[in-house]
C-alpha atoms as one frame of an Amber mdcrd trajectory, in Angstrom:
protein
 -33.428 -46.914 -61.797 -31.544 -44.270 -60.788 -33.451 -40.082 -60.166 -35.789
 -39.186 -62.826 -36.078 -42.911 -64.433 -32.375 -42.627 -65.453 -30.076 -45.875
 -64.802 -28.000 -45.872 -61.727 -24.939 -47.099 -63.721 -25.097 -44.639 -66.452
 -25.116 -41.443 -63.730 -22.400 -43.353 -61.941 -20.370 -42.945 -64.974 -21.277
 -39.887 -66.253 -18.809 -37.752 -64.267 -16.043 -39.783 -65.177 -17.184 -39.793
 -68.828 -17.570 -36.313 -69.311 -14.140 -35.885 -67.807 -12.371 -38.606 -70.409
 -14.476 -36.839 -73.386 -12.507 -33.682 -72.227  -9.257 -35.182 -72.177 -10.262
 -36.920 -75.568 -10.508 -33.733 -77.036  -7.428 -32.745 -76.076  -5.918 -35.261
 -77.920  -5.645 -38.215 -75.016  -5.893 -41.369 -77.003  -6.393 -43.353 -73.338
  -9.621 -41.231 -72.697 -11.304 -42.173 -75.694 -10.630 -45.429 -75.826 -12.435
 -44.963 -72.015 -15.346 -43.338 -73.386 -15.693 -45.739 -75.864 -15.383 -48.561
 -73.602 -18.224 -46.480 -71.404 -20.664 -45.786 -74.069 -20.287 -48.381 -76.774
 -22.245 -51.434 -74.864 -25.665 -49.457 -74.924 -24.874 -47.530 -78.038 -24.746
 -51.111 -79.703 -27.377 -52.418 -78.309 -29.564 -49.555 -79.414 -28.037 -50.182
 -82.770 -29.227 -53.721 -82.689 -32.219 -52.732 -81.544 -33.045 -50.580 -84.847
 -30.746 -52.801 -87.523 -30.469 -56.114 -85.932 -27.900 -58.005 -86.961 -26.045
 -54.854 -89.233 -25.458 -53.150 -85.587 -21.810 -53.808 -85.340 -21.451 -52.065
 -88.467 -23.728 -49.362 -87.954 -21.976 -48.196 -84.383 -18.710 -48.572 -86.228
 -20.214 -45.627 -88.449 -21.135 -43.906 -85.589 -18.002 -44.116 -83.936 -16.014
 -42.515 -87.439 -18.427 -39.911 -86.999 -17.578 -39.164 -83.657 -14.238 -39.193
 -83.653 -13.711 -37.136 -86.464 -16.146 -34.666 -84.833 -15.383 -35.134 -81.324
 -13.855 -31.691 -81.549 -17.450 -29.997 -82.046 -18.734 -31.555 -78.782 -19.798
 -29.561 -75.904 -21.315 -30.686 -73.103 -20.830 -33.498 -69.804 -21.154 -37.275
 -69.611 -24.631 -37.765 -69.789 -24.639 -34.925 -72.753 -21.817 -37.009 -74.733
 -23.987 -40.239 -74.336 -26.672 -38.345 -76.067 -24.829 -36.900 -78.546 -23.163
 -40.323 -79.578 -27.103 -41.857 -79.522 -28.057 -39.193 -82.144 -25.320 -40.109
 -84.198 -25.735 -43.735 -83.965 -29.649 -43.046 -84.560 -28.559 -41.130 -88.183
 -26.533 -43.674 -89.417 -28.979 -46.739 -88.680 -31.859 -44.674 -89.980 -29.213
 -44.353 -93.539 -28.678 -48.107 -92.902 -32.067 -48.935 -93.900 -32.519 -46.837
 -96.230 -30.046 -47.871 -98.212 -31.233 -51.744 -97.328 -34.745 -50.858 -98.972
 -32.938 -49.553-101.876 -30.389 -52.280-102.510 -31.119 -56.091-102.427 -29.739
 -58.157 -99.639 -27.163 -60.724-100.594 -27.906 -64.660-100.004 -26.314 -65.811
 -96.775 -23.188 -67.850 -97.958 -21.968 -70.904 -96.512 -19.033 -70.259 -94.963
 -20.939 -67.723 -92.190 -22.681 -71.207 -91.113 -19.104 -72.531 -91.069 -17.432
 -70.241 -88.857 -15.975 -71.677 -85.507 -16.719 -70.447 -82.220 -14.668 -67.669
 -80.714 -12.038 -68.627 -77.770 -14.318 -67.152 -75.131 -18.138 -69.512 -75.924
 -18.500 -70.233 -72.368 -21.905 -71.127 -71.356 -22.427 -67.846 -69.214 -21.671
 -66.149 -72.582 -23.813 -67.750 -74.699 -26.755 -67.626 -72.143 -26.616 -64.086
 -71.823 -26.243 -63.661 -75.117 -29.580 -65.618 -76.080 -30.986 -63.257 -73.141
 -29.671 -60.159 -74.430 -31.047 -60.808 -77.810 -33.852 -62.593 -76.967 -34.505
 -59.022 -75.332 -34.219 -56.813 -78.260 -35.891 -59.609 -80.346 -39.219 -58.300
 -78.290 -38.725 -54.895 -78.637 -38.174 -54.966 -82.242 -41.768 -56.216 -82.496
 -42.983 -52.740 -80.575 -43.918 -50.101 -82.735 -41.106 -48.060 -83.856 -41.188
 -45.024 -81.284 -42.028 -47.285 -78.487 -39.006 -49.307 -79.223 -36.479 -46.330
 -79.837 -37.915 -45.190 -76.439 -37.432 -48.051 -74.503 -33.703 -48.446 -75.899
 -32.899 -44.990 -75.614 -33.622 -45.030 -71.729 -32.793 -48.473 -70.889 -30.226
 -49.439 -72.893 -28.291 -45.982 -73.485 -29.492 -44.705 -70.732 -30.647 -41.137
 -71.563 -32.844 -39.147 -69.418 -36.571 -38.013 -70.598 -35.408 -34.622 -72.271
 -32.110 -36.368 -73.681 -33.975 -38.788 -75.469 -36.483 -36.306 -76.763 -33.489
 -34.293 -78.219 -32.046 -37.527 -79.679 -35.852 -38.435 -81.034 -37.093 -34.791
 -82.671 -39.683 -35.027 -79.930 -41.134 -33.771 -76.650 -39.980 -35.136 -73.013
 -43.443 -36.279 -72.666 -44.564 -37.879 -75.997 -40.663 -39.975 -75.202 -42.066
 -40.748 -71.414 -45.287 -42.021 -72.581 -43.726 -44.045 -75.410 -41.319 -45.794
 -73.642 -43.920 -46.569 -70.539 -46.562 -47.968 -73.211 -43.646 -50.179 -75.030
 -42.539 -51.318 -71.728 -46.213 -52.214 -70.447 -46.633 -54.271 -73.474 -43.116
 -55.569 -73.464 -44.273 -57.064 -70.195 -47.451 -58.258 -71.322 -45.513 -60.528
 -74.165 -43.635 -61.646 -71.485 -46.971 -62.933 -69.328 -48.457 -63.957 -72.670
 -45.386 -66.393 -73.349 -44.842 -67.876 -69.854 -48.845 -68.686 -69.924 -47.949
 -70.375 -73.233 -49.853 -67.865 -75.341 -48.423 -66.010 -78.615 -48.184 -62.443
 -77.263 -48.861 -59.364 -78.904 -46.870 -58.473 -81.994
């Protein structure tokens, strides 16, 4: 962790970010494709961690949305990351909203037919099971502990970026994300002593 619980790698980018964001909004198609390339990794993964296996198509929302409004931006790197977290937070929280309203449809065949892609190497796959074996457990934490915990480890936002993204205070977001991650950790001790965990 980097100064004030923030990731390392996130402030190592954010000067660079807020500079492509700037060029992006002057119309440099390079720069946002760099920004995106920057923020999209923990932007899905939050995603995923709200709508699960809809995330892909929930950031892609979130991406329309800030391209089209990219223009109305102000603000650095670590400001931009925020921003795009907000969005991405609005469009999942639609997501299920319309999911409660409509019925899901039956899984068809042919998505248990699909063939691997060209890169299933075993690194891949193995982190893959980690990374969502990972937001698997905080799905189970109660909502704002989970948003918490994704919005400053997997985004990356600060305290006070993550209340802005959230509707709430710097410290209700600290404690939140401190509880989820103290009981994120005591699923962990639960499961490698063979026990069930807290859900």
């Amino acid at each position: 962790m980097g100064q004030g619980g923030e990731p390392r790698r996130a402030q190592a980018y954010d000067g660079e970010l807020g500079a492509a964001v700037a060029r992006a909004q002057e119309g440099d198609e390079e720069a946002f494709a760099f920004a995106y390339r920057l923020v999209q990794p923990g932007l899905l993964g939050y995603a995923r961690g709200l709508v699960g296996d809809d995330a892909e198509d929930v950031a892609s929302e979130a991406w329309l949305e800030i391209a089209r409004d990219l223009g109305r931006f102000r603000g650095d790197g670590a400001g931009f990351r925020g921003w795009t977290a907000t969005i991405a937070r609005h469009r999942a929280l639609d997501h299920l909203r319309r999911r409660r309203v409509r019925p899901q449809a039956a899984t068809l065949e042919q998505d248990v037919l699909e063939l691997p892609g060209p890169y299933s190497t075993h690194d891949q796959a193995l982190e893959s099971m980690t990374t969502e074996r990972a937001l698997d457990l905080v799905r189970r934490l109660p909502r704002d502990q989970a948003e918490a915990v994704l919005l400053r480890v997997v985004v990356g936002l600060d305290g006070p970026a993550a209340a802005r993204v959230l509707g709430k205070r710097p410290g209700a977001v600290r404690t939140a994300a401190y509880r989820g991650l103290k009981r994120l950790a005591r699923q962990l001790e639960d499961e490698a002593r063979g026990g069930a965990g807290e859900r």
